[in-house]
N, C-alpha and C positions, 0 to 999 in steps of 0.2 A: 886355226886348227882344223873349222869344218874342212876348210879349204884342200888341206893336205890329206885329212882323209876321202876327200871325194878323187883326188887324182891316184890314190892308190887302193881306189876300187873298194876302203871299206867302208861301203854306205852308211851303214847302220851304226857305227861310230860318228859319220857326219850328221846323218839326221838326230843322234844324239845333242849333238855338240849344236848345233844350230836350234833345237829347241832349250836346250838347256841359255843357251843367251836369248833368247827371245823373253823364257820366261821369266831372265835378271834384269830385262830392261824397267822393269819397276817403278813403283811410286817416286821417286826423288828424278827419273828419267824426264818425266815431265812440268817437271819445278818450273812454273811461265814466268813468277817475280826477282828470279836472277837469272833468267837465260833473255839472251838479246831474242829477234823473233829471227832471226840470220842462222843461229844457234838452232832454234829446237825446227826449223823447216830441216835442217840438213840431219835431225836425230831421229826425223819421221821416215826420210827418205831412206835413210842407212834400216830404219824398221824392216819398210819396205821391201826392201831390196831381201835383206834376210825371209821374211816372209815368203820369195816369191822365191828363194832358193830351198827354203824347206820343202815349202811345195812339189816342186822337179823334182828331188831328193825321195821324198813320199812316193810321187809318182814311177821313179825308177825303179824302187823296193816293191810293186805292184801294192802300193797301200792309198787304193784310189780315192775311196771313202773317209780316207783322213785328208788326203792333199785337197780333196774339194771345200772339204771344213773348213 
């Protein structure tokens, strides 16, 4: 969804939508005693990745002070 709202230019729906999952990835996200270690490197990096699109996102909205946090 962030995705579709960033190519139709409503940011601020994206930067919504992409903290709103950030903040679902939650307690059970990092459950280490049934997830193989295959499993949670690929749950970190997909974090990641989200993180660093919030970020751009912040930063495009001129909300520097947040995207640096």
């Amino acid at each position: 969804m962030a995705m579709c709202y960033q190519k139709l230019g409503q940011l601020e729906e994206c930067a919504l939508c992409l903290e709103t999952t950030i903040d679902h990835l939650g307690d059970g996200y990092y459950n280490t005693t049934t997830q193989s270690f295959g499993n949670r490197i690929h749950k970190l990096k997909m974090e990641a990745k989200l993180r660093l699109q919030f970020c751009a996102i912040l930063s495009q909205l001129h909300r520097h002070k947040e995207a640096f946090e």
